[in-house]
PDB file with one MODEL, atoms N, CA, C and O in Angstrom:
MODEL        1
ATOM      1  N   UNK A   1     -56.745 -56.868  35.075  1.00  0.00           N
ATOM      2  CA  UNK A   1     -56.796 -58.288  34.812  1.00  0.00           C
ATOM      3  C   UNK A   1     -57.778 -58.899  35.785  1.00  0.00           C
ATOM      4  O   UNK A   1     -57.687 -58.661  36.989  1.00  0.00           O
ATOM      5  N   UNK A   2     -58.709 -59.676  35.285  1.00  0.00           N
ATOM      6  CA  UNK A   2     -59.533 -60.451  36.289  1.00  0.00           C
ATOM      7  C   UNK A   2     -59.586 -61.737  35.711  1.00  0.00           C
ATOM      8  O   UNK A   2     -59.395 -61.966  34.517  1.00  0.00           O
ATOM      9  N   UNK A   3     -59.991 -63.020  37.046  1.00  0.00           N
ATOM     10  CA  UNK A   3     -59.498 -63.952  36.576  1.00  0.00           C
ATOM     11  C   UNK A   3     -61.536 -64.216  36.241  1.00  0.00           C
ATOM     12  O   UNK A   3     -62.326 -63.880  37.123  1.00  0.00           O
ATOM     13  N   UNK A   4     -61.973 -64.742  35.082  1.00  0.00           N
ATOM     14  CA  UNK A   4     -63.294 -64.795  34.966  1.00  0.00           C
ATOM     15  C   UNK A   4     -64.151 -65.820  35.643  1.00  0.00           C
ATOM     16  O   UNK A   4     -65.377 -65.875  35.740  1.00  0.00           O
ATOM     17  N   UNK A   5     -63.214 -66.619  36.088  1.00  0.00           N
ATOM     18  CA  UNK A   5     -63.433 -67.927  36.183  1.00  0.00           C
ATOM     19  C   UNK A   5     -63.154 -69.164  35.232  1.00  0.00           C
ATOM     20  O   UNK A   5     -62.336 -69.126  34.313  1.00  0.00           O
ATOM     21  N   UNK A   6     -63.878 -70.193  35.537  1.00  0.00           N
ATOM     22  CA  UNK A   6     -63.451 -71.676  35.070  1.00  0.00           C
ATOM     23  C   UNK A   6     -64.855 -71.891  33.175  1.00  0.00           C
ATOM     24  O   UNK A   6     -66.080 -71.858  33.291  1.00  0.00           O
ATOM     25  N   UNK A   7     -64.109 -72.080  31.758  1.00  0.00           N
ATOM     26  CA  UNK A   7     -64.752 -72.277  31.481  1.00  0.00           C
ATOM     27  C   UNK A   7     -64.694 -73.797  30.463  1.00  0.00           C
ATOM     28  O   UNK A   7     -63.560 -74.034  30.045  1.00  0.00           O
ATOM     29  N   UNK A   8     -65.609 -74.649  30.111  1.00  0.00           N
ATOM     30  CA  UNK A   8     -65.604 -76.034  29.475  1.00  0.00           C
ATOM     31  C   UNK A   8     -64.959 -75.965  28.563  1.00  0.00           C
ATOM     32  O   UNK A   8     -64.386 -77.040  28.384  1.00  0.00           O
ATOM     33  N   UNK A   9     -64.691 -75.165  27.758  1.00  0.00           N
ATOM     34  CA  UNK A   9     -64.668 -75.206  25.989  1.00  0.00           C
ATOM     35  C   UNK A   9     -64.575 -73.895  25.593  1.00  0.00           C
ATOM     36  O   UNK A   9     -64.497 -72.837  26.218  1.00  0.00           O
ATOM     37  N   UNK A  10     -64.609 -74.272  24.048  1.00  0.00           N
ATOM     38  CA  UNK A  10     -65.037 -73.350  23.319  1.00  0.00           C
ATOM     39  C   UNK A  10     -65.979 -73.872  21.894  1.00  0.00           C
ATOM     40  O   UNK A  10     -65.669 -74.745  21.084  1.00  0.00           O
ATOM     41  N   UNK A  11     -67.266 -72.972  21.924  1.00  0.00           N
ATOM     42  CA  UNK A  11     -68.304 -73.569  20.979  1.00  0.00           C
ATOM     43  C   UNK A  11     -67.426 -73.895  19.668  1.00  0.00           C
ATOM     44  O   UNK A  11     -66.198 -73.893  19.752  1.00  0.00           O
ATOM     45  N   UNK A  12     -68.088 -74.177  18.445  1.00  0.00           N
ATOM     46  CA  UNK A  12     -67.734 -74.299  17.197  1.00  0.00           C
ATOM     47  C   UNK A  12     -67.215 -72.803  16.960  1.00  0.00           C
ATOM     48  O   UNK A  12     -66.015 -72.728  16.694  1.00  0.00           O
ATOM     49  N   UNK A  13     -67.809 -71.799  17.004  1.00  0.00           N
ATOM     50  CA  UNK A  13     -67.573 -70.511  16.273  1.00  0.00           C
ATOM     51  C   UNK A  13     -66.572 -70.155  17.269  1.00  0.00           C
ATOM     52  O   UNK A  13     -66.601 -68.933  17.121  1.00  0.00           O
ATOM     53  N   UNK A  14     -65.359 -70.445  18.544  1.00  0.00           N
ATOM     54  CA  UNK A  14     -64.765 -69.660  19.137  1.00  0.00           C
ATOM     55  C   UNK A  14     -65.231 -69.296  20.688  1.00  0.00           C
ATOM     56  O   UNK A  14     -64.515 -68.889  21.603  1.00  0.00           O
ATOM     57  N   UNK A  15     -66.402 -69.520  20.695  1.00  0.00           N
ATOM     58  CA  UNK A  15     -66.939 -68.465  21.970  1.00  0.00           C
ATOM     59  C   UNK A  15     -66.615 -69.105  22.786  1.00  0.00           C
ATOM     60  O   UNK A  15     -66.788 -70.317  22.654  1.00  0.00           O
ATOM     61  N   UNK A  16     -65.974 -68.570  24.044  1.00  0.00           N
ATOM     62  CA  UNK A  16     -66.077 -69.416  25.516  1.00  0.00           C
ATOM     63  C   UNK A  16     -67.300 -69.790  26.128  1.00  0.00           C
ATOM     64  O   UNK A  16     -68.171 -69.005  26.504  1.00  0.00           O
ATOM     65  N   UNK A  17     -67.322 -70.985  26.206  1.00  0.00           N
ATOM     66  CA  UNK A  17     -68.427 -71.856  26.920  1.00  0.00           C
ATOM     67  C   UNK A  17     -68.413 -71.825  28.370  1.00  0.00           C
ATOM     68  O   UNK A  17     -67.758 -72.624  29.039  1.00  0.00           O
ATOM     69  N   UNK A  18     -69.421 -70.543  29.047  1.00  0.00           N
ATOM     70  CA  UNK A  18     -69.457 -70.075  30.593  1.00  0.00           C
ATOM     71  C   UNK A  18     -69.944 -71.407  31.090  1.00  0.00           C
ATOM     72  O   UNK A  18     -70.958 -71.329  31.784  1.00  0.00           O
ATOM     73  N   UNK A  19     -69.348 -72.884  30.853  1.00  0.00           N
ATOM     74  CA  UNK A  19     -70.414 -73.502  32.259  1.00  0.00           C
ATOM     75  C   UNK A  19     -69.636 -73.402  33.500  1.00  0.00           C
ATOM     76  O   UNK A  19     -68.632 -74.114  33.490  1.00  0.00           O
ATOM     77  N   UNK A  20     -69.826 -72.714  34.566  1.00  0.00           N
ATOM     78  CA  UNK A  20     -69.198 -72.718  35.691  1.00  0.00           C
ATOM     79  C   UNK A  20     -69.381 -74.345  36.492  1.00  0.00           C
ATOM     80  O   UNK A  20     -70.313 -75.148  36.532  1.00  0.00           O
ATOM     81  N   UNK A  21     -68.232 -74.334  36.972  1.00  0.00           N
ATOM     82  CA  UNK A  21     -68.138 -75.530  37.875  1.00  0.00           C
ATOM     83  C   UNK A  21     -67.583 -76.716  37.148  1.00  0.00           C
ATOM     84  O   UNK A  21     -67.356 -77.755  37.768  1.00  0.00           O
ATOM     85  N   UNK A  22     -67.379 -76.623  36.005  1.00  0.00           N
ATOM     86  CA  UNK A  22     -67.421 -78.083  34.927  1.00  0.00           C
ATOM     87  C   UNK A  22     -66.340 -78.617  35.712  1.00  0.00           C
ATOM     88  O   UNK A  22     -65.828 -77.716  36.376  1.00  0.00           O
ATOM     89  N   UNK A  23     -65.672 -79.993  35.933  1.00  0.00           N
ATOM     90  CA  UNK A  23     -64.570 -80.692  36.737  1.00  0.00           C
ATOM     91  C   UNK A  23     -63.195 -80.648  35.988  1.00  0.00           C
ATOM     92  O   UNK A  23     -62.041 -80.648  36.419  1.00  0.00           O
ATOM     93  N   UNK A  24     -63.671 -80.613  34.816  1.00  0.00           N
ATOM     94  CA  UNK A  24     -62.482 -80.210  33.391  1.00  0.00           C
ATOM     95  C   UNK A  24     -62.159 -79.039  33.584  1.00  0.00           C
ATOM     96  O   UNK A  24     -60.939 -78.884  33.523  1.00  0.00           O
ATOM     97  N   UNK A  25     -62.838 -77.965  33.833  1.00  0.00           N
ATOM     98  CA  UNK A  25     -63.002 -76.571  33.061  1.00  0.00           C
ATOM     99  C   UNK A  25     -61.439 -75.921  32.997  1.00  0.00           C
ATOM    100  O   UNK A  25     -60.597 -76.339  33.792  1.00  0.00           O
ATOM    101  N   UNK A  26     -61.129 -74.972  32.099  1.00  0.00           N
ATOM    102  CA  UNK A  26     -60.205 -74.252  32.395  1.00  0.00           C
ATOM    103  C   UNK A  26     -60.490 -73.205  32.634  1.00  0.00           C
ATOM    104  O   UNK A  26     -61.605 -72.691  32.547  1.00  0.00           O
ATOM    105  N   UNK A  27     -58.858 -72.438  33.194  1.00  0.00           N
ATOM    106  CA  UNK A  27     -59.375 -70.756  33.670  1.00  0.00           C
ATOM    107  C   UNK A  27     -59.464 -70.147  32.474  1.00  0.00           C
ATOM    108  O   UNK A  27     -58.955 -70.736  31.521  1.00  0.00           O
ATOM    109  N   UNK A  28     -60.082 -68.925  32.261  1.00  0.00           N
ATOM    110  CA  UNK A  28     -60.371 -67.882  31.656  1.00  0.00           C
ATOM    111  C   UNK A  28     -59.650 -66.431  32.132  1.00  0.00           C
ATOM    112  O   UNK A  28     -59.419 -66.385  33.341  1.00  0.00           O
ATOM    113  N   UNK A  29     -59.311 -65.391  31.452  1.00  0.00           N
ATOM    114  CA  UNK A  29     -59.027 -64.115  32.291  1.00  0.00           C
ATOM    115  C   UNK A  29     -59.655 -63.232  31.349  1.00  0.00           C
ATOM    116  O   UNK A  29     -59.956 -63.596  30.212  1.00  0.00           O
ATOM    117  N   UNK A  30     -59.846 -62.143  31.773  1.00  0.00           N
ATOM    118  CA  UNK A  30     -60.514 -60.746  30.973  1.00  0.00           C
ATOM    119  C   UNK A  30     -59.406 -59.603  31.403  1.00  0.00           C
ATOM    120  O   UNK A  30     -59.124 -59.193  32.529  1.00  0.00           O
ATOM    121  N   UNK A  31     -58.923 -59.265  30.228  1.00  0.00           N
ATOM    122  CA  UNK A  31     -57.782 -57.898  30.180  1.00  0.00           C
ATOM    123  C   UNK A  31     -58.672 -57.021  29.890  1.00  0.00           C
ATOM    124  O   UNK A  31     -59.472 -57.295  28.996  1.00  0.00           O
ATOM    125  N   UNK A  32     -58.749 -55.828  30.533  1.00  0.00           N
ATOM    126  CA  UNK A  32     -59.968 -54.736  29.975  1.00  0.00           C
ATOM    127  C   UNK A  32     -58.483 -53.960  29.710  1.00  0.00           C
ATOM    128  O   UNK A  32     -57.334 -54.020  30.148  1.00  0.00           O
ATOM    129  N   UNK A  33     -59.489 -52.961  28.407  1.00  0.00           N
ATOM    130  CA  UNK A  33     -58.722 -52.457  27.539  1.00  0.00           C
ATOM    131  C   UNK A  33     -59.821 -51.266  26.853  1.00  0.00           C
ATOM    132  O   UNK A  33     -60.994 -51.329  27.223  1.00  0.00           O
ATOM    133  N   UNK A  34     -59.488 -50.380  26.032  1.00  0.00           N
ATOM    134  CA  UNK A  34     -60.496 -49.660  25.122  1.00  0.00           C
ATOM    135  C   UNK A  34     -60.582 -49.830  23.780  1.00  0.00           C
ATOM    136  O   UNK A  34     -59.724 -50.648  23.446  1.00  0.00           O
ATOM    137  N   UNK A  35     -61.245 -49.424  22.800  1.00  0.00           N
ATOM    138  CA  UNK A  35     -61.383 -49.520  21.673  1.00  0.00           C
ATOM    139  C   UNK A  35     -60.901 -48.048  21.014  1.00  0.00           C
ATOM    140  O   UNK A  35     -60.953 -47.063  21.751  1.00  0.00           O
ATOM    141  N   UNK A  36     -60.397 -47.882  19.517  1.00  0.00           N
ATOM    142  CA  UNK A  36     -59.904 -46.391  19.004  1.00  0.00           C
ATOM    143  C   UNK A  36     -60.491 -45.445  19.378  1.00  0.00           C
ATOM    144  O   UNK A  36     -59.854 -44.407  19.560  1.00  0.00           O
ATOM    145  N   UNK A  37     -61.994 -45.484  19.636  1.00  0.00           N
ATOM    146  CA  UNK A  37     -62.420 -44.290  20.188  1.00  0.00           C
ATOM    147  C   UNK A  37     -62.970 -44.240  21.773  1.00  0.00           C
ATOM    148  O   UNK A  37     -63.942 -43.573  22.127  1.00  0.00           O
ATOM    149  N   UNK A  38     -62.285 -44.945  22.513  1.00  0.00           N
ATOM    150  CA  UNK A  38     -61.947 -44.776  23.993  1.00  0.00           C
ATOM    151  C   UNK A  38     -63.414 -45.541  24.013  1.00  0.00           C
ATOM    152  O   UNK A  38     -64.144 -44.619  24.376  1.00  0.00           O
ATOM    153  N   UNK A  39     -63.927 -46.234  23.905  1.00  0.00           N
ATOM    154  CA  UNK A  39     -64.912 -46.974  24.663  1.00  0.00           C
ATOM    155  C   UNK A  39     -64.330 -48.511  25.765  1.00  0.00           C
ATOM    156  O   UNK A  39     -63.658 -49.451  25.341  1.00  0.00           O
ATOM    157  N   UNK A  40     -64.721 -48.379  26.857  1.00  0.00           N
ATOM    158  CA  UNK A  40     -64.397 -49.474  27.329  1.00  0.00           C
ATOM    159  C   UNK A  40     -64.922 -51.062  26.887  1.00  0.00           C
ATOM    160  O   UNK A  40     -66.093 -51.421  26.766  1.00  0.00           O
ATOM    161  N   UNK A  41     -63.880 -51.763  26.716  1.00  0.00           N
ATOM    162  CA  UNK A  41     -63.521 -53.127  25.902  1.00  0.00           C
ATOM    163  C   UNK A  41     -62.915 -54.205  26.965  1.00  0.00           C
ATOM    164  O   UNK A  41     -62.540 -53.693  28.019  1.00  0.00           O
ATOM    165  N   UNK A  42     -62.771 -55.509  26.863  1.00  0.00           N
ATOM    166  CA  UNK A  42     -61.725 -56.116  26.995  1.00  0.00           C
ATOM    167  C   UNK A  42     -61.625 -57.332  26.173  1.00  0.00           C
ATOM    168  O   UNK A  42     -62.449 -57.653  25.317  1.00  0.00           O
ATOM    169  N   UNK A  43     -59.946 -58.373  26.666  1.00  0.00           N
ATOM    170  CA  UNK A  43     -59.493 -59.193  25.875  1.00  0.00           C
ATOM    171  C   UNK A  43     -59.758 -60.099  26.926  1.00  0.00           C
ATOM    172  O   UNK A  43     -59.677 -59.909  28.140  1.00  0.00           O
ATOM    173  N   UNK A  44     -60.172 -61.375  26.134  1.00  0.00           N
ATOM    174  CA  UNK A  44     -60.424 -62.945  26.911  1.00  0.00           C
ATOM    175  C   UNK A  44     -59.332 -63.539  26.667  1.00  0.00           C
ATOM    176  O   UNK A  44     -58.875 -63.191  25.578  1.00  0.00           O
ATOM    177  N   UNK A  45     -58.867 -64.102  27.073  1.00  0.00           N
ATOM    178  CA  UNK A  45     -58.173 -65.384  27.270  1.00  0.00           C
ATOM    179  C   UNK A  45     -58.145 -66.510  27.365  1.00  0.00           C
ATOM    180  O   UNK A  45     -58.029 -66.774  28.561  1.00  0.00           O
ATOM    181  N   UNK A  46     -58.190 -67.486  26.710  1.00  0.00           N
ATOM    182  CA  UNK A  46     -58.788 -69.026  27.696  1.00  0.00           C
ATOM    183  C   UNK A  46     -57.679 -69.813  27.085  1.00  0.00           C
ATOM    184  O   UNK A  46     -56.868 -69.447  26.235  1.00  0.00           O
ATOM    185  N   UNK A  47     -57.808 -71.035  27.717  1.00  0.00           N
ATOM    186  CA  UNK A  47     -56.990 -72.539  27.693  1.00  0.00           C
ATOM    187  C   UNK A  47     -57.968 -73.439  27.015  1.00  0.00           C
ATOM    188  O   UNK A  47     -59.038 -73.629  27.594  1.00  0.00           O
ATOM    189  N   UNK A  48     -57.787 -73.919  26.065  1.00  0.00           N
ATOM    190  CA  UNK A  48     -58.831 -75.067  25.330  1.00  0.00           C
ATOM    191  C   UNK A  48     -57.852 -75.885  24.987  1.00  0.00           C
ATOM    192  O   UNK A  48     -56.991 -75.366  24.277  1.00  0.00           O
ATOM    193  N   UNK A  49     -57.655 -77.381  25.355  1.00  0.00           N
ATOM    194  CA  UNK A  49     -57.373 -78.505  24.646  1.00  0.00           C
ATOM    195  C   UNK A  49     -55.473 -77.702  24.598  1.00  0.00           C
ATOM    196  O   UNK A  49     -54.973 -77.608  23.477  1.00  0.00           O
ATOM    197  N   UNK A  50     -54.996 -77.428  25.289  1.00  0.00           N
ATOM    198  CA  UNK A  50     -53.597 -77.286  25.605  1.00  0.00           C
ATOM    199  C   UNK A  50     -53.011 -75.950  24.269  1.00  0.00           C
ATOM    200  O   UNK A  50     -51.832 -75.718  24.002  1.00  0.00           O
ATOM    201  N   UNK A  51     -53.934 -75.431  23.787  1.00  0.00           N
ATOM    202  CA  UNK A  51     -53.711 -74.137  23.349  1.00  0.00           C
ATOM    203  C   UNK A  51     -54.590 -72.797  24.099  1.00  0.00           C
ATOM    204  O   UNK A  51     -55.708 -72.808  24.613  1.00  0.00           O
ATOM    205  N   UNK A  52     -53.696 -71.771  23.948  1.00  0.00           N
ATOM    206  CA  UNK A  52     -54.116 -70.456  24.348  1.00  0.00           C
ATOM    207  C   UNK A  52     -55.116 -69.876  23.364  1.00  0.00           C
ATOM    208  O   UNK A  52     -55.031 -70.307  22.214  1.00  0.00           O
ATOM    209  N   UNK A  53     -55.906 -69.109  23.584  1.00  0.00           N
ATOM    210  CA  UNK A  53     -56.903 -68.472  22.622  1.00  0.00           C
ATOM    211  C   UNK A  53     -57.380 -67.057  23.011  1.00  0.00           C
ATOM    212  O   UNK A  53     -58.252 -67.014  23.879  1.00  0.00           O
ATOM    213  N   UNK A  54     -56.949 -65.929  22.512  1.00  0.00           N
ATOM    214  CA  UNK A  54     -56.961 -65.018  22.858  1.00  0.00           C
ATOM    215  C   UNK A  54     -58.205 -64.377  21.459  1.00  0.00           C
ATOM    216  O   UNK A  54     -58.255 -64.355  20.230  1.00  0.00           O
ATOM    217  N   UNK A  55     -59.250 -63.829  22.938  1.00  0.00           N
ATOM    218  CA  UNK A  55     -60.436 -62.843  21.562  1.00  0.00           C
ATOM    219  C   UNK A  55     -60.448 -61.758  22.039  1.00  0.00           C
ATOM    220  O   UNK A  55     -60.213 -61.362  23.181  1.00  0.00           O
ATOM    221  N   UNK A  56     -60.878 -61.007  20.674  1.00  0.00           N
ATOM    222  CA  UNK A  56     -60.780 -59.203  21.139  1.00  0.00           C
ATOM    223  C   UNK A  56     -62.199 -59.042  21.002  1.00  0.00           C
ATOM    224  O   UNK A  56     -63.114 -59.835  20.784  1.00  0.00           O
ATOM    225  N   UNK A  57     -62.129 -57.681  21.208  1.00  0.00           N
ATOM    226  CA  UNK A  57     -63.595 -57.116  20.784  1.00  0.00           C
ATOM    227  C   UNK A  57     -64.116 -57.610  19.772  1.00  0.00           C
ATOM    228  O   UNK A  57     -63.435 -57.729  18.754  1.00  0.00           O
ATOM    229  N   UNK A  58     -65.464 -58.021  19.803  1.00  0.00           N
ATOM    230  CA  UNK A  58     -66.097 -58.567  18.396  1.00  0.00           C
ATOM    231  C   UNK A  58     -65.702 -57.197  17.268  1.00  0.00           C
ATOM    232  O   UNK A  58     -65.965 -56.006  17.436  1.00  0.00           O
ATOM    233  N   UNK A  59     -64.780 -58.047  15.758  1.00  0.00           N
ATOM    234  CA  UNK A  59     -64.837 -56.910  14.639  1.00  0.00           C
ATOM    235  C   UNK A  59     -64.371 -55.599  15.639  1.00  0.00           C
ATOM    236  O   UNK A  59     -65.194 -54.688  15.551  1.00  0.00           O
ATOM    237  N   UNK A  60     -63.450 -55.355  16.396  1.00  0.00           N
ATOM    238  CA  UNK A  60     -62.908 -54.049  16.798  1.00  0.00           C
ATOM    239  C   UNK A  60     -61.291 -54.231  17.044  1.00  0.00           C
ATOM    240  O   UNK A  60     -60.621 -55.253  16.896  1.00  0.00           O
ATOM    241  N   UNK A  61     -60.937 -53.116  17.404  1.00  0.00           N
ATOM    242  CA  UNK A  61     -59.654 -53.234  17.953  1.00  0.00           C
ATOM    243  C   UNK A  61     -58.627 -52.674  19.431  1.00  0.00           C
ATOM    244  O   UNK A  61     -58.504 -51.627  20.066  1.00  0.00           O
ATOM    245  N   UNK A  62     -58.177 -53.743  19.466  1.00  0.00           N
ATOM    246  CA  UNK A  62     -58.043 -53.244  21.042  1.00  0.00           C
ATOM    247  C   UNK A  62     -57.096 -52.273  21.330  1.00  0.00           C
ATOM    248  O   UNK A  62     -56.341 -52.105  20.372  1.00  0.00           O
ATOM    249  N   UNK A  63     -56.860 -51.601  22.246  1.00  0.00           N
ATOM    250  CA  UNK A  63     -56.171 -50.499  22.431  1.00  0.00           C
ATOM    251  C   UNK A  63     -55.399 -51.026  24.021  1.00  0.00           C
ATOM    252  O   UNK A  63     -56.037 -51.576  24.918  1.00  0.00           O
ATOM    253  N   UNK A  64     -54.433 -50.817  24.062  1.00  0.00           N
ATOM    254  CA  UNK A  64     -53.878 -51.491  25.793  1.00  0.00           C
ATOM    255  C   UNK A  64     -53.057 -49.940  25.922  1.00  0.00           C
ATOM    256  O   UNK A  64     -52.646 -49.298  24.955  1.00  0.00           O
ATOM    257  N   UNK A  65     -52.977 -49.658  26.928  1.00  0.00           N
ATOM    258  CA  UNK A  65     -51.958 -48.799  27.962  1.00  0.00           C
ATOM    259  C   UNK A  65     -50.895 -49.749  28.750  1.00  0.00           C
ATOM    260  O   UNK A  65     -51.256 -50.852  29.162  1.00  0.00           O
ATOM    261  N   UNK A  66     -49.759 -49.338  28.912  1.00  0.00           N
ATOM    262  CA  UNK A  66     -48.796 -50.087  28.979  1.00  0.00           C
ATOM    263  C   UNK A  66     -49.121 -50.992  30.041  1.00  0.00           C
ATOM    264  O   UNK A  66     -48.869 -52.192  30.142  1.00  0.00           O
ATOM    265  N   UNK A  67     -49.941 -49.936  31.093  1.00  0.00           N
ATOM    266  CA  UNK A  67     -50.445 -51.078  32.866  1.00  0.00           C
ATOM    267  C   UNK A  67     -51.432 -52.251  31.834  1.00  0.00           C
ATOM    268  O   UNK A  67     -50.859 -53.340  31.790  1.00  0.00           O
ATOM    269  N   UNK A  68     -52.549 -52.231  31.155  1.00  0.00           N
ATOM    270  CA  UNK A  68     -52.701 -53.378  30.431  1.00  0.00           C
ATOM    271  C   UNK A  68     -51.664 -54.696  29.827  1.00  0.00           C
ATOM    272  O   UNK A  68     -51.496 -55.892  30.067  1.00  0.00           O
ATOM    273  N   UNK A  69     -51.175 -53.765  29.007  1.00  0.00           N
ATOM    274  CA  UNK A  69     -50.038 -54.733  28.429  1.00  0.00           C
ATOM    275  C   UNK A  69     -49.121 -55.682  29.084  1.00  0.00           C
ATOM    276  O   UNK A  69     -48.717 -56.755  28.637  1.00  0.00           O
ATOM    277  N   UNK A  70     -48.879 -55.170  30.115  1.00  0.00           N
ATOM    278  CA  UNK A  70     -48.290 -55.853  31.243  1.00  0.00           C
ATOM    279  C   UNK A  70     -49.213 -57.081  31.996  1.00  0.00           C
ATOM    280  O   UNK A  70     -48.854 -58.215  32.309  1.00  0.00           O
ATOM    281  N   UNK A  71     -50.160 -56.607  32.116  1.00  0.00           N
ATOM    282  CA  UNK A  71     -51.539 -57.366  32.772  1.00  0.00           C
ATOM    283  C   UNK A  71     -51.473 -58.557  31.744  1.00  0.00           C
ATOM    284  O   UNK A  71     -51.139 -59.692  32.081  1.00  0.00           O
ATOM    285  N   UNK A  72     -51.873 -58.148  30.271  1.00  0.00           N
ATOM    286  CA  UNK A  72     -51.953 -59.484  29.600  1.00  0.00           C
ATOM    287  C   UNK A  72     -50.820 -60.060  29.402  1.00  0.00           C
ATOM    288  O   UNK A  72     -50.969 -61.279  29.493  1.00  0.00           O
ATOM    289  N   UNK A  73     -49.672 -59.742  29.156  1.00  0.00           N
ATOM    290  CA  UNK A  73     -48.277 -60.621  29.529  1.00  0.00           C
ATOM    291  C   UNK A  73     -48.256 -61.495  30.358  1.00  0.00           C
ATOM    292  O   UNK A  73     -47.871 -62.572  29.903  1.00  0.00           O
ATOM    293  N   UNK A  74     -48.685 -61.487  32.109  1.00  0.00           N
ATOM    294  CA  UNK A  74     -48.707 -61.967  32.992  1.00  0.00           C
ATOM    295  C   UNK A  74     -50.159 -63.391  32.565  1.00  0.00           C
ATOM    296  O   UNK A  74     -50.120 -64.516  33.063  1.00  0.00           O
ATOM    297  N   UNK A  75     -51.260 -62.925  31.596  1.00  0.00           N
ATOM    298  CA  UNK A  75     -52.058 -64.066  31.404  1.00  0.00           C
ATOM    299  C   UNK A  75     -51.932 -64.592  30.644  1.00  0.00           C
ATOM    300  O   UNK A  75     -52.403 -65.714  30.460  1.00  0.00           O
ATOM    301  N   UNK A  76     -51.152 -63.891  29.822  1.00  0.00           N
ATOM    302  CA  UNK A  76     -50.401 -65.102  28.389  1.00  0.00           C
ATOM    303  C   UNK A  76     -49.372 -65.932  29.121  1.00  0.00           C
ATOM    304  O   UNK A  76     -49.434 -67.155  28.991  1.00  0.00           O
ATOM    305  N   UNK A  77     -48.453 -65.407  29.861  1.00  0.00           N
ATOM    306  CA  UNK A  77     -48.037 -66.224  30.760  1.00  0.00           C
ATOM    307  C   UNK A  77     -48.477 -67.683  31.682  1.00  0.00           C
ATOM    308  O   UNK A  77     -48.122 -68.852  31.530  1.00  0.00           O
ATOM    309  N   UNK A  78     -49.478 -66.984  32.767  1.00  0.00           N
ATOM    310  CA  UNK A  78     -50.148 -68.188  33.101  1.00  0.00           C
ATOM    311  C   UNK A  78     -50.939 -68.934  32.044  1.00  0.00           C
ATOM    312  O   UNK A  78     -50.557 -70.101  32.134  1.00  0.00           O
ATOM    313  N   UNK A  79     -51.750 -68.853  31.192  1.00  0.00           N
ATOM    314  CA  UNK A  79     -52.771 -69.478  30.029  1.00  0.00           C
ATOM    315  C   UNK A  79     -51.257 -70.969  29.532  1.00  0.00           C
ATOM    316  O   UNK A  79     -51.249 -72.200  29.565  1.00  0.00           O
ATOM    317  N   UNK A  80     -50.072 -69.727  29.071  1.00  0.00           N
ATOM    318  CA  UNK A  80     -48.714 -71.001  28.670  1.00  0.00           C
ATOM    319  C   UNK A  80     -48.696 -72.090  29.256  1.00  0.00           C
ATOM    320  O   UNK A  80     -48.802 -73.246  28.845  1.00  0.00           O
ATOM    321  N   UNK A  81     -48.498 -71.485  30.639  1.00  0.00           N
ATOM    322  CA  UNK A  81     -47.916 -72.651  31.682  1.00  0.00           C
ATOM    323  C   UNK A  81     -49.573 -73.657  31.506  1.00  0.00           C
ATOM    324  O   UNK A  81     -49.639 -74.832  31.147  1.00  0.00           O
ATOM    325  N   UNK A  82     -50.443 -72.987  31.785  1.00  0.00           N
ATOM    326  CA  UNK A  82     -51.610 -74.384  31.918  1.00  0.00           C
ATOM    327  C   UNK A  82     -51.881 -74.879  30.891  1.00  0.00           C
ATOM    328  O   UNK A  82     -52.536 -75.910  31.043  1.00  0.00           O
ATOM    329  N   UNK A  83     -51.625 -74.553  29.618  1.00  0.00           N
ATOM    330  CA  UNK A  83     -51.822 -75.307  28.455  1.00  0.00           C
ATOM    331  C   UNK A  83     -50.553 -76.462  28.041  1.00  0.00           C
ATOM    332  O   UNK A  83     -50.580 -77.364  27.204  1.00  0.00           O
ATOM    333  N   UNK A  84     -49.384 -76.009  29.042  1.00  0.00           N
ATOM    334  CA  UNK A  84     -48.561 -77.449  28.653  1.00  0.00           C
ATOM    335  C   UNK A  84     -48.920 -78.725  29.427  1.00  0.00           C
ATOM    336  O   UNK A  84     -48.609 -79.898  29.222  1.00  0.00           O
ATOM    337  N   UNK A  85     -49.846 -78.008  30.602  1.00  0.00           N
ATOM    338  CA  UNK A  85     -49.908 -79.574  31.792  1.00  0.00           C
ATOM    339  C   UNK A  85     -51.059 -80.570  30.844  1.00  0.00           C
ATOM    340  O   UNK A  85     -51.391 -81.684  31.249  1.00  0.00           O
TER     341      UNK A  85
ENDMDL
END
């Protein structure tokens, strides 16, 4: 789990909007994870407008090991709590 930093938004199509520093911004996290045939991947996370938004691999699918799974629990967790304030 890493925390990615702070990001503004999210564009029209979904994507997290990297502006670092924004005074708004919310956190972001990156769950690394693999894809079916073991390539290294991960899952984003972000807070937009008091919902959670979780993206996977572009068109792939993610694969977690339980130490993952746990990892993103803990950021679905925090993402909850900051999307109710």
């Amino acid at each position: 789990m890493e925390l990615i930093g702070r990001v503004q938004g999210l564009t029209p199509d979904g994507v997290a909007d990297q502006t670092a520093g924004a005074l708004d911004g919310r956190r972001a996290w990156q769950v690394h994870c693999s894809d079916v045939v073991n390539r290294e991947r991960h899952l984003t996370v972000v807070v937009d407008k008091g919902r959670v938004v979780l993206m996977g691999p572009p068109g792939e699918t993610a694969v977690l090991s339980a130490g993952q799974l746990g990892q993103l629990r803990t950021v679905l967790r925090e993402a909850a709590d900051q999307a109710e304030r």
